[in-house]
N, C-alpha and C positions, 0 to 999 in steps of 0.2 A: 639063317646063314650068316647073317649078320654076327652074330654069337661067336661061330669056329671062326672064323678071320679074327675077331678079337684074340679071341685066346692066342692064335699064333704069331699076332703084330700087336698087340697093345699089351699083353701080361709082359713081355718082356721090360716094357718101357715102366711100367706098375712097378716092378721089382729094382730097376737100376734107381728112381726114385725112392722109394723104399729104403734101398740103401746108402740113400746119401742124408736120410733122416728126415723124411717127407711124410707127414698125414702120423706125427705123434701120436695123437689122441684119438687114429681113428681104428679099431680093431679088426674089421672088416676090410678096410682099405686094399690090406697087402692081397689077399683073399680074391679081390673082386670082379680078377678077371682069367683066376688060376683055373678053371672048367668051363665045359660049356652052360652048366646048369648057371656057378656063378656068372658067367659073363651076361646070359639069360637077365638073370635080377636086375642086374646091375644097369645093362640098356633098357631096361623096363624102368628104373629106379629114376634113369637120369633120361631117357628120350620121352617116353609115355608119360610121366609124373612129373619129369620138371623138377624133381626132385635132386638135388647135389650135384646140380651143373656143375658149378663154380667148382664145387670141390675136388671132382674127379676126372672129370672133360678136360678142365682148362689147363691147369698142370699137367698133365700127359699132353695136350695139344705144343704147350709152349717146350716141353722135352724135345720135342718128335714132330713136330708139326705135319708129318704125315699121316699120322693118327686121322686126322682130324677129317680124313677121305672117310673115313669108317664111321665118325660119329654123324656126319652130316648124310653121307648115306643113307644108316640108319633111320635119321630123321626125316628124309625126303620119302623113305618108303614108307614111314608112317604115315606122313600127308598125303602122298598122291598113290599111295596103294602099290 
């Protein structure tokens, strides 16, 4: 569930980032939260692995700081079931 709420609150904020020249070098980046498959990987990437906190969380958090309902979310449902 977590996934489709992304897509429709956080790809926005992906792309207005994106367009202000945010995550050069990352190719996947723009991508990350444009489906729900991608959104899928993506909180798997960064909530489950720990994997590209900094890179993906944190910039979207500091754009949007209401994001940030949805990452910690995420992560509360993975601790406590």
């Amino acid at each position: 569930i977590w996934a489709i709420i992304s897509v429709e609150f956080i790809n926005p904020t992906i792309q207005q980032i994106v367009d202000e020249g945010g995550w050069p070098g990352c190719e996947r980046c723009p991508r990350s939260f444009s489906s729900v498959f991608m959104a899928d990987i993506t909180i798997f990437q960064t909530v489950v692995a720990g994997d590209s906190w900094g890179y993906i969380a944190v910039p979207v958090i500091e754009k949007n700081p209401a994001t940030a309902i949805i990452f910690i979310g995420a992560l509360m449902t993975l601790v406590f079931g």
